[in-house]
N, C-alpha and C positions, 0 to 999 in steps of 0.2 A: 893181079892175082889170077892164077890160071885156074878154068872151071874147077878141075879133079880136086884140086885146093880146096876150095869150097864146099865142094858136095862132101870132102873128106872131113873138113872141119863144122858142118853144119851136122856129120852123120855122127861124129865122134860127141856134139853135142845134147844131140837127142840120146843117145844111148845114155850119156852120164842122169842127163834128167830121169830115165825112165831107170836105171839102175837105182839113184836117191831114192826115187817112189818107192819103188819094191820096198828097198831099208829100211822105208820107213814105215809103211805099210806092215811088213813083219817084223819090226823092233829090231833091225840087224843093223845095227851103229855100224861096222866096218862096210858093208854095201854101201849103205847108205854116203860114206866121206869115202869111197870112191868114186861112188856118182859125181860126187863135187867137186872130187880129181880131176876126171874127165873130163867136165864142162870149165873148169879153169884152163888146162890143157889146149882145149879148142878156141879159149876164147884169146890166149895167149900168142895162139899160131895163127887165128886170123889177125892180129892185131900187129903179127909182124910181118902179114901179109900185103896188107894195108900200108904199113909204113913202106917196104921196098916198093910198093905200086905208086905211091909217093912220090919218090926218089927216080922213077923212070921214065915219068913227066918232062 
């Protein structure tokens, strides 16, 4: 997994978290389940980050 990966999917993560907060924080159910987007999203892309870093062993 190349850094910019990472920092990409580690940055892409924190935003989702801190967008949920906001949604939830001001009762906006749609922020809110795209924060959740996000962080699946990222968790998604590191995980097939991982798997190809895997594979090149």
């Amino acid at each position: 997994m190349g850094f910019d990966e990472k920092i990409g999917n580690a940055t892409e993560n924190t935003a989702g978290k801190v967008k949920e907060g906001v949604g939830r924080a001001t009762d906006n159910e749609r922020l809110e389940a795209e924060g959740r987007n996000d962080q699946a999203s990222a968790n998604i892309k590191q995980a097939g980050e991982k798997i190809k870093d895997a594979f090149k062993s």
